[in-house]
N, C-alpha and C positions, 0 to 999 in steps of 0.2 A: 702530769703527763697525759696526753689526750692523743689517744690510737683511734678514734675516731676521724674518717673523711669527712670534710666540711660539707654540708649540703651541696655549695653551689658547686665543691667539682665532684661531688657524687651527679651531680646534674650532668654535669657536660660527658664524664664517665661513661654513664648510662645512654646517650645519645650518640658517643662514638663508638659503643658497643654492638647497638643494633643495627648502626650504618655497616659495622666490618662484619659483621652474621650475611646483613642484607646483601653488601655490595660485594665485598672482598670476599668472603669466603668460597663460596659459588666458582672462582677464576685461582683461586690460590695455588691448584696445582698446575692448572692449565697454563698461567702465565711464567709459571718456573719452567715448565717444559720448552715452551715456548724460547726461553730465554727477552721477554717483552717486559720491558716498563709500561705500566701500566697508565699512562698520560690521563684517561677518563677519570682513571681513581682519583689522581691527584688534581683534578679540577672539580670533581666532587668533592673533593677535604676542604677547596679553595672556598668552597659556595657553602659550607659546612664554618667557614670560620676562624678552619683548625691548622692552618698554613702560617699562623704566628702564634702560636698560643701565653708562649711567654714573651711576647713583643709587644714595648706601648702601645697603645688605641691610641695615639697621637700621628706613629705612622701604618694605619690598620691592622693591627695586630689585637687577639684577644685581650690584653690587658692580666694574664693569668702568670699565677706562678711561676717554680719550678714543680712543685708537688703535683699543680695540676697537668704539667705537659708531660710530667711522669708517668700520669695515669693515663693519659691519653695514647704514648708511647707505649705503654705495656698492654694496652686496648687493641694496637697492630699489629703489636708481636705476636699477640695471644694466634692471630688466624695465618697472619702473614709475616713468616722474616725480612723478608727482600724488600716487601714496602715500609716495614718498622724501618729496618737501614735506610734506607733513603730520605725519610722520613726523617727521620735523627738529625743524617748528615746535613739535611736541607736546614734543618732551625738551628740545632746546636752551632754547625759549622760557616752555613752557610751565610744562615740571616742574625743571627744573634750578634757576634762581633763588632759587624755593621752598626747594630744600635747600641754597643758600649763605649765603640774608637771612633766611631766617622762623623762626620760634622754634618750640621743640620742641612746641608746640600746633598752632600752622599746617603744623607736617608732619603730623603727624598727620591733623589734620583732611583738607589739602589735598592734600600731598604723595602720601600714599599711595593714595587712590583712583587718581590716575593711572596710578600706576606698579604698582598688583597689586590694582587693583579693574577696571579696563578701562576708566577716566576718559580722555577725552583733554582736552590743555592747548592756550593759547591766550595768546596777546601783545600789547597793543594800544598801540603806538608811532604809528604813524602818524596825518597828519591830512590833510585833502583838498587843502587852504594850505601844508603842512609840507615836502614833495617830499625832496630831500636834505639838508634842515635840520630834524632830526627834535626839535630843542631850541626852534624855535619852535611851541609848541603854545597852541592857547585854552581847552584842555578841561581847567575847576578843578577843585578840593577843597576847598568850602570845612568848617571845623568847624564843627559845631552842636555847644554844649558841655553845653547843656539835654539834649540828646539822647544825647550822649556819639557820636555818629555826623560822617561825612565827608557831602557831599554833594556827587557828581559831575554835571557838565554837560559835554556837549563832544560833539564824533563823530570817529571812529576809522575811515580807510578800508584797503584792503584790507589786512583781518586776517585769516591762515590759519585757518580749522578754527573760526571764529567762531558759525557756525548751529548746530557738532556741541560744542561744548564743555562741558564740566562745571566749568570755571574758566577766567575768562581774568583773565592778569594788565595794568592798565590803567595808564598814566601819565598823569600829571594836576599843574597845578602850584598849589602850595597856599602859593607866596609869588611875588606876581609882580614887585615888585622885586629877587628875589635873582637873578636869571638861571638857570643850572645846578643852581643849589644851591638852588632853588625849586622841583623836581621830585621828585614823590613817586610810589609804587606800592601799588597796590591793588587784592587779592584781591576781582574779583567775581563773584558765581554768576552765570550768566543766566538759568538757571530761576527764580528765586527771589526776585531783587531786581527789584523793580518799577521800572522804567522804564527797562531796559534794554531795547534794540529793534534786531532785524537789518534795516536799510534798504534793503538790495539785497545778491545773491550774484551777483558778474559774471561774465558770460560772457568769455571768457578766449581768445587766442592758442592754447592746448595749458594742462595741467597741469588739467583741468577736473574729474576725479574729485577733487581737493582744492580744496573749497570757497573763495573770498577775499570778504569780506565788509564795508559799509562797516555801521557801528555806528550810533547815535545814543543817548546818556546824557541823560534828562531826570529830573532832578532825584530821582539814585539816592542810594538812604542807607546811606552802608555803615558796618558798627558798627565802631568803634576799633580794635578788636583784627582788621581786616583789614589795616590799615598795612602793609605789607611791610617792614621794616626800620626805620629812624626816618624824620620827615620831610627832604624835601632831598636823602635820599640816592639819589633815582629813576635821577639821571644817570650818577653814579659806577656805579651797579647796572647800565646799559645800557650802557655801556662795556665791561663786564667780561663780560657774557653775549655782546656781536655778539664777542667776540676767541672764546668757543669758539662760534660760532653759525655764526658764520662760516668755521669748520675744516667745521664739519657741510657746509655748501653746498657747500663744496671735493669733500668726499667725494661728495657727492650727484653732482656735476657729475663727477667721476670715475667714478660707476654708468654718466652717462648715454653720456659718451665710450666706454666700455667695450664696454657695448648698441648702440652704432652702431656701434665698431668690427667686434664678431664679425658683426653682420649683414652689412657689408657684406664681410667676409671670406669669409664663408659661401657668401653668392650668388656672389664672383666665382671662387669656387672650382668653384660646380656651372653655372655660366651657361657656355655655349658660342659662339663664332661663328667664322667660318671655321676650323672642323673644331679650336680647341681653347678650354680652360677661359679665359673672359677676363683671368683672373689672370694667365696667362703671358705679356701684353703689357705693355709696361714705362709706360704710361701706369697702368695699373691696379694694377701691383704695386706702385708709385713711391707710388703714392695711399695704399695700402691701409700700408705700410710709415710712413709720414709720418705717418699715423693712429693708429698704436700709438705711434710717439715721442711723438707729445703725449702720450695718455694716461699712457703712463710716465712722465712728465716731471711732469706734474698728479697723478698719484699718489706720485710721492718727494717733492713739496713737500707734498702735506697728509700724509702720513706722519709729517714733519720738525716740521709744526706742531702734531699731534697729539701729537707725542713730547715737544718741548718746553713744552705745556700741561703734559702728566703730570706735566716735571720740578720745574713749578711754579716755571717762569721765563717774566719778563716775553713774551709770544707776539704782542702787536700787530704788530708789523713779519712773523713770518711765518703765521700768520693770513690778513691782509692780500693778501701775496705769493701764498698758495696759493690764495685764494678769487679774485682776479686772472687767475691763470692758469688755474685749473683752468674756469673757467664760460667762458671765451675756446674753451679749446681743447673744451669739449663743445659749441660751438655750432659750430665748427666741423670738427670731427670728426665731427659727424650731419651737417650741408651735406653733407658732401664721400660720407657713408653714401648718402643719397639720389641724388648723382652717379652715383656707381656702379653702383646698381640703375636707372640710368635712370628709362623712364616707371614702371617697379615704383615704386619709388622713392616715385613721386608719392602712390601709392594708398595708402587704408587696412589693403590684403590685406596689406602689408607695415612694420614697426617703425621703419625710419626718420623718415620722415615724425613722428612721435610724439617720436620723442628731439629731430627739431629744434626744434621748435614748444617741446618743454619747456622746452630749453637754454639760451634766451633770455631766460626768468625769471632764471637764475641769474645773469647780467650784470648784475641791476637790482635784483631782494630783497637783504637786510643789508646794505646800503651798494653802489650801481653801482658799475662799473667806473673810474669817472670819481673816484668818492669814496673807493675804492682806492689810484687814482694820487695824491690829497690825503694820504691816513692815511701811505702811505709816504713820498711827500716829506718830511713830519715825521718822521717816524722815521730817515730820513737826512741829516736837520737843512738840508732846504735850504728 
């Protein structure tokens, strides 16, 4: 067993570390206040590389892992939540699917703008009715065979990166007797297909420079050849994307635990009171020490899940496990940042505050905490 990072994605690691110190850090609170997608960043990431990471170099994409896009992910989390999310959404959700279902036209077409054109991707599972039963949806497809076209109805609520997108991929079911196997995927532009419409961008808890969006589809037509795979197979496909979507969120929530960690390390290292560093009282060292266990602990489980995606064995049960843990311990590893720093703590002048607010997304996006505890029950057959 080798807990050692491979050189070359300690390489890439390291290079997306100093980009998000350099670039990202500087705007991280500013663009949360703001409530602004950050569009420069993410043409920076584009010119950086880092826009496909685990997407073939056949259609511009890195050529990398999951391990490496893992580290890369928990690279943005570390400064920034809002752009980790979007960031996530865009490869996990957006662009990845595209190169496991779509046919070598639809990479083309779709695929690659994402990933070495400066596209970002988009996902649209959810519905306002749907909550943790993401298989009950009412938004159809039905055919028009005159037409040779789909035609979508339905609404979609908060979808990542929805307002900013250049593709979002939509589920919709196009047999309502089948159940599961009645769920289909569908490439659709928003610029361009007519009657797609952004209905609200919500003001949000924390994570606000990454837009969530709820949709509305009136009677959008989308030509044949956007199918995503055959029909039916919508479910099976969403299945298979939340097992590595859900490694990403792990990671994500690994940045964010990380980020509260060193901050609150940092302060209790230079913060003073009765004549020494507050670090050296065993309330704060105990604290601060308990803080890195998790994170350690939430970084070797998504490590483990990332390593067994790569080997291309079954990963739902640790998937599952690591995105369980790791978003548990980032909300609570930022609580306990903000403890520390005290009334600092509280304030925008300081990072904490920012990671916790974020951290609590990660309990609730790609299956809660709760839906976590259900997927592994199954998985250990009780």
């Amino acid at each position: 067993m080798n807990f050692e990072v491979p050189a070359e994605h300690r390489m890439i690691r390291d290079t997306v570390r100093e980009f998000c110190e350099a670039e990202i850090r500087p705007i991280a609170q500013e663009i949360e206040d703001e409530h602004r997608f950050p569009e420069e960043v993410f043409a920076a990431l584009s010119d950086l590389d880092m826009m496909g990471v685990p997407i073939g170099e056949e259609y511009g994409g890195l050529g990398g892992d999951q391990l490496m896009y893992a580290l890369v992910t928990e690279e943005i989390g570390r400064v920034s939540g809002g752009i980790g999310l979007s960031y996530a959404a865009h490869t996990s959700l957006g662009a990845k699917p595209i190169e496991l279902f779509g046919t070598d036209a639809q990479k083309e077409a779709w695929l690659r703008p994402l990933v070495e054109g400066g596209g970002i991707g988009a996902w649209a599972l959810t519905e306002p009715g749907s909550g943790s039963d993401a298989s009950n949806m009412d938004t159809t497809a039905e055919f028009d065979a005159d037409a040779g076209e789909y035609v979508l109805n339905g609404t979609k609520q908060f979808i990542t990166n929805a307002n900013v997108a250049d593709s979002v991929l939509v589920k919709a079911v196009t047999d309502p007797d089948a159940g599961y196997d009645g769920i289909s995927t569908f490439i659709v532009d928003p610029e361009s297909d007519d009657g797609f419409e952004i209905a609200t961008v919500w003001d949000k808890m924390g994570l606000n420079c990454s837009p969530t969006c709820e949709i509305l589809l009136d009677d959008v037509r989308i030509p044949e050849d956007r199918l995503l795979g055959e029909e039916g197979e919508g479910w099976t496909q969403t299945m298979k994307t939340l097992d590595g979507g859900r490694i990403s969120i792990a990671a994500l929530s690994v940045g964010l635990a990380q980020g509260a960690y060193e901050a609150a390390k940092d302060y209790a290292g230079e913060r003073e009171q009765f004549g020494r560093p507050i670090a050296k009282f065993d309330a704060i060292r105990d604290k601060i020490v308990h803080m890195h266990r998790q994170t350690e602990r939430a970084r070797l489980l998504t490590h483990r899940a990332a390593a067994t995606y790569d080997a291309g064995e079954p990963v739902t049960r640790e998937s599952a496990l690591a995105k369980l843990d790791a978003s548990e311990a980032a909300r609570e590893v930022a609580e306990e940042a903000v403890q520390t720093l005290g009334g600092y703590g509280y304030t925008t002048d300081f990072a904490p505050q920012r990671f916790y607010r974020d951290a609590k997304l990660m309990e609730i996006g790609e299956g809660t905490s709760e839906i976590q505890h259900v997927v592994l029950g199954r998985e250990l057959g009780l």
